[in-house]
N, C-alpha and C positions, 0 to 999 in steps of 0.2 A: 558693204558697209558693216563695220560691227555693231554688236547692239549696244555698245556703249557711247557712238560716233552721234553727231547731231547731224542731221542733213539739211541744208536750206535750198530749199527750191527758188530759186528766181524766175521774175519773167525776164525772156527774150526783149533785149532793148528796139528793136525792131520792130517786133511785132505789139509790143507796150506799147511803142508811139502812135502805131498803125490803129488799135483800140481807141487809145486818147482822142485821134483826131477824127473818126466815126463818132465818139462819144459827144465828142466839142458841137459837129455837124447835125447830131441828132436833137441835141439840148435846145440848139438856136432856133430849129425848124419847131420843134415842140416851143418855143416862147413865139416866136412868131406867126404861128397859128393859133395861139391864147389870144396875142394880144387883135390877131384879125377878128378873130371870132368876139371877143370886148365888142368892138366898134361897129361890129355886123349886129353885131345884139341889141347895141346903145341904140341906134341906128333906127332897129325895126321897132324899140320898144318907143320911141318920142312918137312916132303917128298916135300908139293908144293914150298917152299920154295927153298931147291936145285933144283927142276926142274925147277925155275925163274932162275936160279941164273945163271945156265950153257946155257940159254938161251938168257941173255939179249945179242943185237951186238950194243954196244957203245953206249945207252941210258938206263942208269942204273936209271932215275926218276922214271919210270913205277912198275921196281921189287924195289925200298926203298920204295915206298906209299906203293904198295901190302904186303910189309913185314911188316910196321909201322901196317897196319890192321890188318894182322894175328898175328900179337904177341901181340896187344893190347887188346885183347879180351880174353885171357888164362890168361895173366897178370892182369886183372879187377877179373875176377872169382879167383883168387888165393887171391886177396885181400879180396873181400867179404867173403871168405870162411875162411881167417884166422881173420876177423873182425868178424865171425859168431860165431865160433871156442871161443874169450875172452870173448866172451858174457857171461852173470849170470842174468838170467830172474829173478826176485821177485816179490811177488806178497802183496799188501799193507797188513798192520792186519785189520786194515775198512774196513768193506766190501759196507757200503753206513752210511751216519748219518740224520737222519729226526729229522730236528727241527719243530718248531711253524711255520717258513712263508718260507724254504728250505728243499731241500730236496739236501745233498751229496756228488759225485760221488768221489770217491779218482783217481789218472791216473792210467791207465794200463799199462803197458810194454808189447810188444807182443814176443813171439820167434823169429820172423822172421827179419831180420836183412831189411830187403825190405819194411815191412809193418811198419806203424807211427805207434807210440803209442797214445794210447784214453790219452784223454789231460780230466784232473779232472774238475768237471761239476758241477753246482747248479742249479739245477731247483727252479722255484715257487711252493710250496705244494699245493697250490690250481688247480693248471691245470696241476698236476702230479696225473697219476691213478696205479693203483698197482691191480693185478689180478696173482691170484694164479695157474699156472698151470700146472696140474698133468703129473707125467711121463707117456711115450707114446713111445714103438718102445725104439730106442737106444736112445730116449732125458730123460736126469733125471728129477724130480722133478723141479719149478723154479718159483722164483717169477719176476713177469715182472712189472719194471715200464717204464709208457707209458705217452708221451705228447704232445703237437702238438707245432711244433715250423714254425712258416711262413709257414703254409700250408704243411708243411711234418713234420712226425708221424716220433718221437724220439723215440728208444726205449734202455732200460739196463736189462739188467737181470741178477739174481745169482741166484746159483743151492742150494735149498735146504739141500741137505748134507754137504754143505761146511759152512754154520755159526750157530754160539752158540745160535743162539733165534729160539724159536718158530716162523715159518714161519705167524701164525694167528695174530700174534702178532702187526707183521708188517703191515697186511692188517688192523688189528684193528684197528692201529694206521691214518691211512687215514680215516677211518668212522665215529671217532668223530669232532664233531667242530672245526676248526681253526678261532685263533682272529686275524685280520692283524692289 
């Protein structure tokens, strides 16, 4: 690549799909264990519930708050797990783009209805480093890029099996000169 070339890394349409429908798989199970856990909880909280109930003598404030708390919490879980449940994770076709003086990031979408999504990034190419490293134990192949932002070390990484380019390709692409 010269350093005046753009490079777009793609995913692998393959192996995209093959993420997607792990993703689709993991999201449903995560809403359907929200919404079990709801109804296990609504469930076990109605017993305290009648036993406030047949207990209050003429100061019913004490069992409305306790009941407002117990049902709010199966009620919360019900929602998350049916907002977990519409969810459709996708994952971008870019997998990163290295120009002349940037480097990138497309956003991520994560499964978890709880956790943010990576919000899309540009680094400066010059104080972005990229290191190739091998699979090891249950980690795949992956290329890591690395950079120091206000004294804490950024890091993104993509797994080798999952895009159309030669992974050397991309490391090469950092070793020749950049013009700013």
């Amino acid at each position: 690549m010269t350093p005046d070339a753009t490079l777009v890394v793609r995913y692998d349409d393959t192996a995209r799909a093959a993420v997607e429908q792990t993703l689709r798989k993991l999201v449903r199970k995560q809403g359907a264990a929200l919404v079990a856990l709801s109804v296990l909880w609504g469930i076990i909280t109605l017993v305290p519930l009648i036993a406030a109930s047949t207990a209050v003598d003429g100061n019913a404030l004490p069992f409305i708050l306790v009941s407002i708390l117990l049902v709010s919490i199966p009620v919360a879980l019900g929602a998350l797990g049916s907002r977990q449940l519409r969810r459709q994770p996708r994952l971008s076709k870019i997998a990163v783009t290295i120009t002349p003086w940037t480097v990138l990031f497309p956003a991520i979408v994560r499964p978890s209805a709880l956790a943010p999504r990576i919000r899309a990034e540009e680094w400066p190419r010059e104080a972005t480093s990229v290191t190739l490293i091998p699979a090891s134990g249950l980690h795949a192949s992956r290329i890591e890029f690395t950079r120091q932002d206000a004294g804490k070390r950024r890091k993104r990484s993509i797994a080798v099996g999952s895009i159309d380019v030669d992974p050397q390709v991309i490391v090469d692409a950092f070793r020749g000169p950049t013009s700013a």
